[in-house]
Backbone bond lengths (Angstrom), bond angles and torsions (degrees), N, CA, C in turn:
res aa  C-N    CA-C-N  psi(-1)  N-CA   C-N-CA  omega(-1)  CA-C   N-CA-C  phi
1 X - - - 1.452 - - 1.528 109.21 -
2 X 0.906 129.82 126.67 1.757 148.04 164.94 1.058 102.51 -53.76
3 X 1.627 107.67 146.54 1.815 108.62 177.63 1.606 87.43 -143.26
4 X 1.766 92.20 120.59 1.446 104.99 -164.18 1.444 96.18 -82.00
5 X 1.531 99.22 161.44 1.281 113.81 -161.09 2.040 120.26 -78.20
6 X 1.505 94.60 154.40 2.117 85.04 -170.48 1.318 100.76 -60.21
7 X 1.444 101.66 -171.98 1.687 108.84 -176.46 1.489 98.87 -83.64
8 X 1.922 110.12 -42.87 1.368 99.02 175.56 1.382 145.21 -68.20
9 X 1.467 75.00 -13.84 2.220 88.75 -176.14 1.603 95.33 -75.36
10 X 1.288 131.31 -50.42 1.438 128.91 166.10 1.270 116.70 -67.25
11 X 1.441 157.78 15.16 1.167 154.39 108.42 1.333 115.03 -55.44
12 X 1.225 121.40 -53.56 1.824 123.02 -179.54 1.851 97.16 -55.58
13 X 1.445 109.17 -55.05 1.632 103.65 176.58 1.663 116.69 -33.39
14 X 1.132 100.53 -63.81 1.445 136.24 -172.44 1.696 100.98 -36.24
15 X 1.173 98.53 -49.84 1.726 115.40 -178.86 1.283 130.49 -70.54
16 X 1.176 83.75 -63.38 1.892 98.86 163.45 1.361 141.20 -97.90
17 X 1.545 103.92 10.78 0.870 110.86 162.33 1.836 137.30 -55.37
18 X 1.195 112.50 -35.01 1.595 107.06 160.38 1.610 127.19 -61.65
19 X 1.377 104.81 -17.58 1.775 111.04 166.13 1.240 120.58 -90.84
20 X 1.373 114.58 -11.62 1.490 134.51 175.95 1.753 96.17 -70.17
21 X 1.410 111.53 -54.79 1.633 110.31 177.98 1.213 121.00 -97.35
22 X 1.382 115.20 2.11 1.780 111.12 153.62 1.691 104.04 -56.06
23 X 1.433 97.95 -61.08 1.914 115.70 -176.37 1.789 89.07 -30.98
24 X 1.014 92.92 -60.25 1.723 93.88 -143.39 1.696 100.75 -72.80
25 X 1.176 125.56 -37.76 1.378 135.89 163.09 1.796 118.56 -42.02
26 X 1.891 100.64 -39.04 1.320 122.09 169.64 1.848 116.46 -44.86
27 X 1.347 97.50 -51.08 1.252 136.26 -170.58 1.718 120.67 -75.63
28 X 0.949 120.04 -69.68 1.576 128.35 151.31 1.160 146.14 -124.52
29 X 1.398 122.81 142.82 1.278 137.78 -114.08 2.329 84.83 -108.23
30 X 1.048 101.78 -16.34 1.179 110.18 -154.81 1.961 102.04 -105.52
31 X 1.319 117.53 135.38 1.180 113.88 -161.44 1.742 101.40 -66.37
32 X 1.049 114.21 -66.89 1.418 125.43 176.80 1.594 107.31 -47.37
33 X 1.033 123.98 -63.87 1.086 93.32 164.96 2.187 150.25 -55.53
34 X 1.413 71.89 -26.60 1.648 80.60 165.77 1.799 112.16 -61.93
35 X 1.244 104.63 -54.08 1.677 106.74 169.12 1.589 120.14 -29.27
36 X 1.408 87.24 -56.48 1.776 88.46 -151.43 2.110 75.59 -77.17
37 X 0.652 117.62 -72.21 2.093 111.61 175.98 1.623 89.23 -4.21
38 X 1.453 111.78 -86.18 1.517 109.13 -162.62 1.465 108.69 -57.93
39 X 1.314 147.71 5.48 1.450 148.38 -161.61 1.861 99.46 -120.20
40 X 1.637 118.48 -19.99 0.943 122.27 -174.90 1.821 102.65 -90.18
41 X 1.537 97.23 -42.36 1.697 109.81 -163.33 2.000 95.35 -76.03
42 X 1.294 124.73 -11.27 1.291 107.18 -178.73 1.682 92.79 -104.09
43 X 1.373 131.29 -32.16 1.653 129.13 170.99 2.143 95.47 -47.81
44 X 1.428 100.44 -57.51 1.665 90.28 -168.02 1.832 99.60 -60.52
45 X 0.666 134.19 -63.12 1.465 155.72 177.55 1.999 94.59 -2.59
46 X 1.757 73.41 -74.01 1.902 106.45 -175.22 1.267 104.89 -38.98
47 X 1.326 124.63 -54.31 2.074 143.18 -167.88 1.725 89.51 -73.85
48 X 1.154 109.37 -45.30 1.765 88.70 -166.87 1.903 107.91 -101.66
49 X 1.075 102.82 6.25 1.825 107.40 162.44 1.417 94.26 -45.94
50 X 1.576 134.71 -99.37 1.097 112.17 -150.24 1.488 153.63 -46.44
51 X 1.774 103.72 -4.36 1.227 133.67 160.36 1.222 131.85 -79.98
52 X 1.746 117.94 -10.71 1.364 135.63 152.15 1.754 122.22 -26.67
53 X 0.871 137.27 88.76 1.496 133.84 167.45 1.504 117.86 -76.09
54 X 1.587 113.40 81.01 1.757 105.09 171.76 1.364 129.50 -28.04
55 X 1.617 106.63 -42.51 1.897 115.93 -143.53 2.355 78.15 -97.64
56 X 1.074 113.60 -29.37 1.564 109.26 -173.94 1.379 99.76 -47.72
57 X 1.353 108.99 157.48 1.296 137.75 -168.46 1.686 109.08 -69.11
58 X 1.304 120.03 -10.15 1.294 111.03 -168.76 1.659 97.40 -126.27
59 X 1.632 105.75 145.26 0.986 116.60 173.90 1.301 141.78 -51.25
60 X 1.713 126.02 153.24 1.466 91.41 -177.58 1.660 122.49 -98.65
61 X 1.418 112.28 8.25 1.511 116.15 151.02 1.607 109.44 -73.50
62 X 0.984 110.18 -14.59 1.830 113.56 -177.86 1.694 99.94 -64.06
63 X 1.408 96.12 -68.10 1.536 119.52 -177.98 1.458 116.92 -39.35
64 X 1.680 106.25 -62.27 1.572 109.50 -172.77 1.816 94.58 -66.29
């Protein structure tokens, strides 16, 4: 069963998402591959959300 995503993890997406595909644009040169890059970096993203600390000292462009 799928566990749909928080409001904030899809707002934080929402946000940073154009630095999410700079990264991945950084990275490969190749369109398709840039995709599946950015399709991997929001799956890792997704798995380590619940380890996110808002109130911690570091940012959350720091973090992602």
């Amino acid at each position: 069963m799928a566990i749909a995503p928080s409001a904030d993890f899809v707002a934080a997406l929402r946000e940073y998402q154009p630095l999410l595909r700079r990264v991945a644009r950084l990275y490969c040169q190749d369109s398709d591959d840039r995709q599946d890059l950015f399709q991997e970096i929001v799956l890792q993203l997704w798995r380590a959300w619940p380890r996110y600390v808002p109130q911690a000292d570091t940012k959350l462009s720091t973090w992602l």
